[in-house]
C-alpha positions in Angstrom: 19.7 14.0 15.2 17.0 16.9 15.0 13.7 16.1 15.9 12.6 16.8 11.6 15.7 14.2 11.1 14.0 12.0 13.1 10.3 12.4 12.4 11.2 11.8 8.5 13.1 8.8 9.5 9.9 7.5 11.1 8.1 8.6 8.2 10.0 6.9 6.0 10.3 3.6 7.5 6.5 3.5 8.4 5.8 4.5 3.9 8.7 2.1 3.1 6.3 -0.8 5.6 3.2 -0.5 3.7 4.8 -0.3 -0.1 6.0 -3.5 1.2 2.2 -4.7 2.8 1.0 -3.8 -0.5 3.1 -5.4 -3.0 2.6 -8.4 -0.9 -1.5 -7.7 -1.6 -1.1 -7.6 -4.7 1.1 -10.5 -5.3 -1.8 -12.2 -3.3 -4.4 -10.6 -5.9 -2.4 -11.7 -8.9 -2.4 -15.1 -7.6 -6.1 -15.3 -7.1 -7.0 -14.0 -10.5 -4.4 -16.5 -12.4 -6.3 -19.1 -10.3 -9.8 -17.9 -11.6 -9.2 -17.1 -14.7 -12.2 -17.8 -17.0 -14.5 -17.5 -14.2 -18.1 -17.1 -15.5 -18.3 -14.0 -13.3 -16.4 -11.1 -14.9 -16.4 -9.1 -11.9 -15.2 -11.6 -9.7 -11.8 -10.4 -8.8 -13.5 -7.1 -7.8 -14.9 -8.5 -5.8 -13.0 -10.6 -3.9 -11.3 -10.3 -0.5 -7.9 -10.4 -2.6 -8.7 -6.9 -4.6 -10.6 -5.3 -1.3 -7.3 -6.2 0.7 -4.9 -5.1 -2.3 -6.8 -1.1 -2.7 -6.8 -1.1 1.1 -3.3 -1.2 1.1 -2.5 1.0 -1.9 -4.6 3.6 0.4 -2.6 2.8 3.0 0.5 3.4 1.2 -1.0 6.3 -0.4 -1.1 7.9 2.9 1.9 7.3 4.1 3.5 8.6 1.5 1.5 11.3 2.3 2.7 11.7 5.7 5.9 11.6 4.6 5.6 14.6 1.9 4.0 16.6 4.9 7.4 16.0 7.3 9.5 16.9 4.2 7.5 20.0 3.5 8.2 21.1 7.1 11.7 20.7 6.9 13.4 23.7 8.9 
């Protein structure tokens, strides 16, 4: 396997990790806002740990993805 072959496989499996890390964050912030639903405080699930952790893992994904778009463009 070339070392590009091998760099996107990395780079795939690594974006492929943290899609998964975030849907798990956001099935976690789902969760939380079904279970506060009607809460006086309209900005609540903004912020809460739940949301933080969810759009830290979208970013995370985000640049993965990233990385991975940057090993495709250098493909030989």
């Amino acid at each position: 396997m070339s070392d590009w072959a091998n760099d996107l496989k990395v780079a795939e499996a690594a974006a492929a990790q943290t899609q998964l890390a975030e849907e798990a964050a956001e099935t976690l912030f789902d969760a939380f806002r079904a279970r506060t639903e009607g809460h006086q405080d309209k900005d609540h699930t903004v912020k809460s740990d739940e949301f933080r952790a969810w759009m830290a893992a979208r970013h995370a994904t985000d640049a993965a993805w990233g990385a991975w778009s940057q090993v495709m463009d250098a493909k030989p």
